[in-house]
N, C-alpha and C positions, 0 to 999 in steps of 0.2 A: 567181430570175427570169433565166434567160435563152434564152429564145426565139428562135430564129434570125430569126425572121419580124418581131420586135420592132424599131422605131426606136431609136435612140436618143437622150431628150431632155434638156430643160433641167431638166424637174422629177425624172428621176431625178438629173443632177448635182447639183441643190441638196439632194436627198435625200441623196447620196453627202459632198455638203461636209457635213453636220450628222452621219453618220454617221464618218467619220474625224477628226471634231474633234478634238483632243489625245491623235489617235493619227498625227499626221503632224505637220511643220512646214507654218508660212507661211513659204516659203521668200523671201529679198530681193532686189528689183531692184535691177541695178546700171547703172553706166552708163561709158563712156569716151570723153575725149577726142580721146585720138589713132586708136581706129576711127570716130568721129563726123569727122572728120576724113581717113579713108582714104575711108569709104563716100559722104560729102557729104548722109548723113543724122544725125538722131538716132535714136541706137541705144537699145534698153534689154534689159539679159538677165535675163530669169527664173533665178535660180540654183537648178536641182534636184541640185547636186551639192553643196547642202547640206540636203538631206533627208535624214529616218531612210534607212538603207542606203547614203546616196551617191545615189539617184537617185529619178526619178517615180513606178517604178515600185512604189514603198511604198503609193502612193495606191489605184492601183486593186486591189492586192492586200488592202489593208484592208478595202477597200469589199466587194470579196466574200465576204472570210468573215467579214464582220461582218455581212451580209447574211443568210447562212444562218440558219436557221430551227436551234431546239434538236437537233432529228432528224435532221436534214439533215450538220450539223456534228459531230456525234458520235462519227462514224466518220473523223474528220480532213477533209484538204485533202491533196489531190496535184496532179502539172502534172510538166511537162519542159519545162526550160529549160538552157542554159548558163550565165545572165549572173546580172544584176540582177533578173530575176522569181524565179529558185529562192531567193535570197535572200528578199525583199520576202512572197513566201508563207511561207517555212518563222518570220522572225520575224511575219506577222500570226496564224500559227497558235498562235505562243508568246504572244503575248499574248492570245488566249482561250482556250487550257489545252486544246488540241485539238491530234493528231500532223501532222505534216508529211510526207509521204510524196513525194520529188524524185527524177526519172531526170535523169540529167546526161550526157554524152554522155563516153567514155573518155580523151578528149584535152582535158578543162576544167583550166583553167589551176587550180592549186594555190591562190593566195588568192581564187578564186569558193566552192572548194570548201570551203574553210575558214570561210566567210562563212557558207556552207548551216550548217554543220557547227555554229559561235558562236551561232545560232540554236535550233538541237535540232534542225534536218530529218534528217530518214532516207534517206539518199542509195542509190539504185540507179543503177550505171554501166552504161552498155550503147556499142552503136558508133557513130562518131561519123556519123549519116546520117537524118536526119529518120524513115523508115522506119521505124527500130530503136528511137527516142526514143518514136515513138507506142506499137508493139506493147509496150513494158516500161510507159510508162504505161497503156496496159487492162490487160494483164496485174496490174499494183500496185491498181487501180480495182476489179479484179472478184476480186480476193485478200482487200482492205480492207474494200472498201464506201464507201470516201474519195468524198467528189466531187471530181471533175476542175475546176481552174479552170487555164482556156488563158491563156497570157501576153497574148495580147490581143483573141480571137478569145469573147470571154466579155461582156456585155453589164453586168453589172457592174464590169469591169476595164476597160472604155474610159468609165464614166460617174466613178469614180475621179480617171482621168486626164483627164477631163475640168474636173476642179476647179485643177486649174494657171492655164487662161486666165481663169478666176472672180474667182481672187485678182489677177493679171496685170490686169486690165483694170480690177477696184476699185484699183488701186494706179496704174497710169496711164491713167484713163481715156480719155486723147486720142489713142491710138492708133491708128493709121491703117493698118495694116498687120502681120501675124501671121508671122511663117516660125520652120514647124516642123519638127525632120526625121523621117525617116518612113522609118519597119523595116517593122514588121507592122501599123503604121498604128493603135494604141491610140491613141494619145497625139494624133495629127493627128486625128482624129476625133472625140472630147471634145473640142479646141481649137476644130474648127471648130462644133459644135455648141453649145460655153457662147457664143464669140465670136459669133455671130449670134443668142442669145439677147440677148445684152447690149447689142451693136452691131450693129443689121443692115447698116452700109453698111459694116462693116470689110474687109478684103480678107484671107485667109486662104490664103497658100502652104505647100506642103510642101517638102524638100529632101531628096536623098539626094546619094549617089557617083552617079557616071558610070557606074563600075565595079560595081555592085547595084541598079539602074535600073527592075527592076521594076514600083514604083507609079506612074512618069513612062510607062512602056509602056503602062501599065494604063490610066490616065487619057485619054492621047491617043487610045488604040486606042478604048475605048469597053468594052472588054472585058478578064476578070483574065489577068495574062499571068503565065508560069511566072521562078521567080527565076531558072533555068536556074543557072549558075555563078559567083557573087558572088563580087568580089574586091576586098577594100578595107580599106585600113590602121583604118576607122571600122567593127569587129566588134561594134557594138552595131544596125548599121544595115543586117546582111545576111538580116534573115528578108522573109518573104513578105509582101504581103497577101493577107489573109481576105475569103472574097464579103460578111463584116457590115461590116467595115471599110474594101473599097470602096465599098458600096454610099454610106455617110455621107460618103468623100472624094469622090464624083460629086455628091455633094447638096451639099458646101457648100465645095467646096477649089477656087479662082480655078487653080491651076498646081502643077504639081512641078517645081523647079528639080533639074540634075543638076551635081554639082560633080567637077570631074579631081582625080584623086588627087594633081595636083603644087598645087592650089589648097589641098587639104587638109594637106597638109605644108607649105603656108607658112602656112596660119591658126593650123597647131599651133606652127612657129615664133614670128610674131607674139605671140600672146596670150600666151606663155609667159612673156613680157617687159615684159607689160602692168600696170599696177594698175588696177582697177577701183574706180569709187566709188558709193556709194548714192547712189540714186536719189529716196527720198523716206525722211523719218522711219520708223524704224522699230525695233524692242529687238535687229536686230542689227548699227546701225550707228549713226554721231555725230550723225544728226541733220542731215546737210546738207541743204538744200532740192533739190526737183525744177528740174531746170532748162524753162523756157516750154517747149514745142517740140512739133508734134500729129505732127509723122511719129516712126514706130517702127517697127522690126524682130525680131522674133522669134522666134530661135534656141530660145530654149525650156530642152530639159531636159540639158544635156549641161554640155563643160570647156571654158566660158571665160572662165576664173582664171587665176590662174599655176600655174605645176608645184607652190609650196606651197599651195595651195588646194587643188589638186585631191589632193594628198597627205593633208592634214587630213579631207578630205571620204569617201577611203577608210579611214580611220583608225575603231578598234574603239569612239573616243570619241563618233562620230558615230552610234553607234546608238540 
């Protein structure tokens, strides 16, 4: 299923959470002091960078081709990515015994590639230019017979990641506020659609750079605005939005905050030096209790650990 024309709802994410069940983690909320103390909120972080792969995007890659039908599947799974989805597809394809078929772009960093690679994908290199990523993926699609599943632009890959605020909001129900950042808009989309399934008075922002502003243009304008030329030390957060994944951030996203690159280089400062502590019981931490508190912030699926967190988190053991 994925219908351009289609919505996307709450009953395909709970259909999604039962389909990726212990083929993803429930990843742990944490929480800190001293940014509850910088922000003059209570903060809580969803950590997806302890998910299979290191990221979210394990969720909605499972979701779709475990979705597929016997026939459908047969012929593998393909997509073009650079990041965390070439990964995220090429292991959901290993685990139901079906090829992975990945274009990567000729200037991907060496351990993306290698991720693709630990996996079983079948990697095609072409040039580094959105253009050249689409024609080598038809090109691989109409060689195979693969289905294409788009990193977020796919109606099963944003109901996936829609299963983050699911767990997020059974884990601290009293949240009061969502901030999620926003690439190609999967992930903000699923957030904001399970979180107004769950809670309709929550308030659901997005966040990007200053410097790749797109979905904050897109929003205000009323209309999808081109990424034109992204530039931003946060290279998980320079894709576009999709008219599916606008359409679900117009229906249910309060704001896109845009942050200067010099704020992001002190957050990466900051956190680096942070410990974070659990937020409520749970099998991957002591057992501290949640502390009282109904405001929250929601960062979502990214590194806000320390440098060895987010070390471990890319590490071959976290798969």
């Amino acid at each position: 299923m994925n219908d351009t024309g289609a919505p996307l709802t709450w009953q395909l994410i709970e259909a999604a959470r039962a389909r990726i069940a212990g083929r993803v983690r429930d990843t742990p909320v944490l929480t800190s002091a001293r940014l509850d103390e910088l922000s003059g909120a209570t903060l809580y972080f969803k950590c997806e960078m302890f998910q299979k792969c290191g990221a979210f995007k394990a969720r909605g890659a499972a979701n779709a081709v475990f979705a597929l039908s016997d026939e459908q599947a047969r012929r593998g799974v393909a997509t073009h990515s650079s990041g965390n989805h070439a990964a995220a597809l090429a292991r959901a394809a290993r685990l139901r015994g079906i090829p992975a078929y990945i274009v990567m772009p000729d200037n991907t960093a060496q351990a993306k590639r290698d991720a693709v690679a630990r996996y079983g994908g079948e990697v095609t290199y072409c040039a580094a230019t959105l253009q050249a990523r689409e024609a080598a993926a038809a090109q691989l699609v109409a060689r195979t017979g693969a289905a294409f599943v788009h990193p977020y632009d796919n109606l099963m890959v944003m109901a996936g990641q829609g299963t983050v605020a699911a767990e997020f909001l059974e884990a601290v129900p009293d949240l009061e506020v969502l901030i999620c950042p926003v690439g190609g808009g999967g992930l903000l989309s699923g957030t904001a659609v399970a979180a107004h399934a769950l809670k309709p008075q929550v308030l659901v922002f997005g966040a990007e750079p200053a410097g790749a502003d797109d979905a904050a243009r897109s929003l205000h304008s009323g209309k999808l605005q081109p990424a034109g030329h992204p530039s931003t030390i946060a290279d998980g957060l320079r894709g576009a939005l999709a008219p599916r994944t606008f359409r679900e951030i117009r229906r249910g996203v309060t704001d896109i905050l845009t942050v200067p690159e010099a704020a992001i280089n002190w957050g990466l400062a900051t956190t680096a030096a942070l410990t974070l502590r659990p937020a409520a019981p749970d099998p991957w931490n002591s057992g501290e209790p949640a502390p009282e508190a109904p405001v929250a912030v929601y960062p979502a699926a990214s590194c806000v650990l320390t440098v060895e967190a987010r070390s471990l988190a890319a590490a071959s053991s976290w798969d």
